[in-house]
N, C-alpha and C positions, 0 to 999 in steps of 0.2 A: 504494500500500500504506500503510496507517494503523496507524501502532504506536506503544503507549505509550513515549513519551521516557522512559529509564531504561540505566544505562549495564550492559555486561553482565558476569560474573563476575569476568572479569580481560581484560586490558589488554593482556597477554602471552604470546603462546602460548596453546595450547588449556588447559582448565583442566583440574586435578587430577580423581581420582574420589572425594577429599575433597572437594576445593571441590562438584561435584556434588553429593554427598549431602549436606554443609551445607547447602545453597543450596537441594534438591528437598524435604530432609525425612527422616522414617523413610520407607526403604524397605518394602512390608508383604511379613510373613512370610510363606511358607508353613504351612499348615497341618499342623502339630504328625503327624495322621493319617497325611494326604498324605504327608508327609516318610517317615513310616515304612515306607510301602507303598511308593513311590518304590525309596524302599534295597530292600526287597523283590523288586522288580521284576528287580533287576541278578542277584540270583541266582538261577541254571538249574537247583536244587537246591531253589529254594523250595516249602514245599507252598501248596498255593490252597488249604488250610481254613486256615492259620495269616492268609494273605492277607485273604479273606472276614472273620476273626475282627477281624483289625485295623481294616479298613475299615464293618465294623457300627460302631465306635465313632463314626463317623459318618458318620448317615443320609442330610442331605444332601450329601454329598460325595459318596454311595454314587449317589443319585439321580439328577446328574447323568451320573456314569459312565455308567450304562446307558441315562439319555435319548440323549446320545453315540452309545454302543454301537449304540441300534436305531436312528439315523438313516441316512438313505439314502446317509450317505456310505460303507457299508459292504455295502450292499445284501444283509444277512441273508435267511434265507429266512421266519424262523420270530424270537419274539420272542426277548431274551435276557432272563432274571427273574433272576442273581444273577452276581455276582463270579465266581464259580467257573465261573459257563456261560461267561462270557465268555473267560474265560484260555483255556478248553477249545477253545471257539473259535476267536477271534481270535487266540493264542498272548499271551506275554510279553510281543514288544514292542509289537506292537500296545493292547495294554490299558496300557501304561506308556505310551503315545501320549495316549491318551484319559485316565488318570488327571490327567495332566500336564494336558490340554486344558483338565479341570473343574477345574482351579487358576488356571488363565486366565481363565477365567469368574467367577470370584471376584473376581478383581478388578477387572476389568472393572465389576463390578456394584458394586463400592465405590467403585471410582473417579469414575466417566459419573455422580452422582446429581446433579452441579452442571447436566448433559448432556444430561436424560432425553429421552425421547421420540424425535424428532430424528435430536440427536445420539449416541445410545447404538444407535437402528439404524443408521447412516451407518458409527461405528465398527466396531460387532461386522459388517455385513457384506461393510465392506474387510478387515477381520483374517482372517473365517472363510475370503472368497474368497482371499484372498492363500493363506492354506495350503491350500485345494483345489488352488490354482495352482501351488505350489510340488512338491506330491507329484505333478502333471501331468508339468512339468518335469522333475525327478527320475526320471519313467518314461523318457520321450525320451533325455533323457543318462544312463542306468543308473547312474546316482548310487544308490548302498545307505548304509544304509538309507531306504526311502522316507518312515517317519516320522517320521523325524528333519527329514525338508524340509518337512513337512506343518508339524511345531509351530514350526520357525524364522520359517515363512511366519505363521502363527496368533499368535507373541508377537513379531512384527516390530515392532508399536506400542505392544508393553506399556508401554513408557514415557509415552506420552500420560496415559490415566487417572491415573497418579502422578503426572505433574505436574500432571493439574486439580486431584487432590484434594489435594493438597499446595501451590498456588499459582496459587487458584482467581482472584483480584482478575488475575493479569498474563497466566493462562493461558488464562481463558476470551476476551480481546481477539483472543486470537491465532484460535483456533478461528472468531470473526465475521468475520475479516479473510479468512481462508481461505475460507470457506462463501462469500464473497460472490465469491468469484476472486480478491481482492488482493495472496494472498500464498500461499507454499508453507509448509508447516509448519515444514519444516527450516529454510527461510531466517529465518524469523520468529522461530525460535527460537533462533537463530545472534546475532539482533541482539538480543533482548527480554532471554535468558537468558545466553547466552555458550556455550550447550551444549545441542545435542539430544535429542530422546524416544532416538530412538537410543543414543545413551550412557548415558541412563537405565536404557534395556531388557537392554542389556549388564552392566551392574553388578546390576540383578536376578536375571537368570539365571546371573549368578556367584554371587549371595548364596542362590541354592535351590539350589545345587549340581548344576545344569545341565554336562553335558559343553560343555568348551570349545568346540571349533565354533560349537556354540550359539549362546554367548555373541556371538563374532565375527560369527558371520554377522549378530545381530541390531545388533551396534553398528556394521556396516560395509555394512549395506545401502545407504545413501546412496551412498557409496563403495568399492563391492565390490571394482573392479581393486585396493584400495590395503589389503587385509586379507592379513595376513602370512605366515596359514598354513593358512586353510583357504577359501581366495578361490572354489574352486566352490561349494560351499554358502553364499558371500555374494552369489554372482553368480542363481545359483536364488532368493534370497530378495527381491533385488533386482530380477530381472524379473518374477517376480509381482507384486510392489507395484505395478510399470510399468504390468503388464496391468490391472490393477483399475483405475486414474489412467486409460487408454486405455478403458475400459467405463463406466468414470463411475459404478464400484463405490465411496461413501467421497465422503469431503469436498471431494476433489480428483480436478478433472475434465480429463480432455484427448483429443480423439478425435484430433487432430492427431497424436498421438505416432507416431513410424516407429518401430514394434517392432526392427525388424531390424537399424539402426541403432543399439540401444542397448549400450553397450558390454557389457553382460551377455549381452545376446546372441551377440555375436559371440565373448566368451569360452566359453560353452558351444557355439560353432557351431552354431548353428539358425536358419538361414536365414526366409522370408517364407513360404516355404509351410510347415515346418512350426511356425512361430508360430501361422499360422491354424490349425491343427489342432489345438495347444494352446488357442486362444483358442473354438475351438470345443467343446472336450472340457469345459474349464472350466464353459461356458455353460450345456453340459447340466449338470452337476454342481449348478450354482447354481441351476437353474430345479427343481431338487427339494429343492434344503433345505428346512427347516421352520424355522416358525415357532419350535417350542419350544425351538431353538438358540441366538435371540436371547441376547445379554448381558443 
C-alpha cells in the first residue's frame, strides 16, 4: 500500500468532529429548497400544492425527483409528471426518500468532478447499489421503515466526494491506491487523515438534519457491532457495503468475502442461503437501473 507520508489529525485518541471539519473543510449545504420540503415532508397535514409550490422554486431539484421517481426502482406502471403525482402515489415517505436521494446526487456531482468519468461511475454505482441493498435487507429482517435503509445505504459514502473536493492533492492518492487493490479506503484514511469518509458522512447528515439513526448508521458502518443505539440499521448499512465489495460493485473488490461470516450478518441473523437471495434480489434490481441515475 502507497500512501502519502503525512502525519494524521491527532496523535491521541480519535479526533474531534471539530478537528474533522477543520481538517475536511465547509461541509456543503443543503439546499435552501430541499431543506424546506424536507421539513415538509415530516408533516401528515401537509398539503402537496403548498409542496409542489415550494419545490417549483427549483427546477432542477424538481427534475431529479421525478427522474428518481420513474426509475425502475419503483417499478411504476404509468409515468409520474409532477410532485403532487408523486406524493399521491408513492405517499410521504417515500417521496421524502427520493427528495432526500436528489440531495445526494448533488453532491455527488460536486464532489466526483476531480473523479469524473471512472471514478464518478464506480462511486455512484457502489452508493446506489448499497441502498438497493440495504432496502433488500431491511425486507428480510422487517426492519420499518424500509426507506430509511435504502438512503442510509445510498449516503453511506457521502463523505468520500467531500473529502475529494475538499482535499483533492491527499485524497485523490488514496482513491489510486484503492482502484489499484493496495489499500481499503477506510484504512487509508485512518492513516492519511486520522479520520474516515464515514465520520465525515455522519456529521453531514447531522448538519441536514437527518434523523439520528441516520447519522449513526452512516458513521458506524465500518463498525456497526460498536454503534450505540441504533446498531440494526448500522449492521443493514454495513452488509450492503459488504455485498457491493463481494460483486465488485465500487472501487473495492472482493469475491472472496464469506457473507455469512460477517459480523453484520450474523447480527441480523441471515444465514448463507438467504444472503444468496439477497445477493440475488439485489442483482436483478441492479441489472435495471438506468443510466440516467448516474451521479
Amino acid at each position: 500500500m502507497r500512501l502519502p507520508v503525512t502525519r494524521p489529525v491527532t496523535d491521541e485518541g480519535p479526533p474531534s468532529l471539530e478537528q474533522i471539519v477543520a481538517k475536511t473543510g465547509d461541509l456543503p449545504p443543503i439546499p435552501a429548497t430541499a431543506l424546506r420540503a424536507l421539513e415538509m415532508t415530516n408533516d401528515p397535514q401537509v398539503s402537496v400544492r403548498e409542496l409542489q409550490t415550494v419545490l417549483a422554486q427549483d427546477q432542477a431539484l424538481t427534475a431529479r425527483i421525478l427522474r428518481i421517481a420513474n426509475s425502475s426502482m419503483y417499478g411504476l406502471r404509468r409515468e409520474i409528471g409532477t410532485v403532487s403525482h408523486a406524493v399521491a402515489i408513492l405517499g410521504l415517505d417515500t417521496t421524502r426518500s427520493i427528495l432526500a436521494a436528489a440531495c445526494v446526487q448533488q453532491v455527488f456531482q460536486t464532489g466526483m468532478v476531480k473523479a469524473r468519468d471512472l471514478g464518478t461511475k464506480l462511486l455512484s454505482d457502489h452508493s446506489w447499489g448499497a441502498g438497493l441493498c440495504s432496502r433488500v435487507i431491511a425486507k428480510y429482517v422487517r426492519y420499518a421503515p424500509q426507506e430509511e435503509a435504502f438512503l442510509s445505504g445510498l449516503m453511506h459514502d457521502i463523505g468520500k466526494p467531500v473529502l475529494l473536493k475538499n482535499l483533492p492533492d491527499r485524497y485523490m492518492p488514496i482513491i489510486n491506491d484503492v482502484y489499484r487493490g493496495e489499500a481499503t479506503f477506510y484504512d487509508a484514511e485512518q492513516v492519511v487523515l486520522g479520520f474516515s469518509h464515514a465520520q465525515v458522512g455522519s456529521i453531514l447528515a447531522e448538519k441536514w438534519n437527518f434523523p439520528p439513526q441516520l447519522s449513526e448508521a452512516i458513521g458506524y458502518h465500518h463498525d456497526p457491532m460498536a454503534a450505540p443505539r441504533h446498531s440494526q440499521l448500522a449492521c443493514i448499512t454495513s452488509l450492503a457495503n459488504k455485498i457491493m465489495v463481494y460483486l465488485g460493485i465500487g472501487f473495492e473488490r472482493n469475491a472472496e468475502l464469506i457473507l455469512h461470516e460477517q459480523p453484520a450478518a450474523a447480527a441480523l441473523r441471515l444465514d448463507a442461503s438467504a444472503l444468496q437471495n439477497i445477493v440475488t434480489e439485489t442483482n436483478g434490481m441492479l441489472s435495471q437501473m438506468p443510466e440516467t441515475l448516474r451521479f
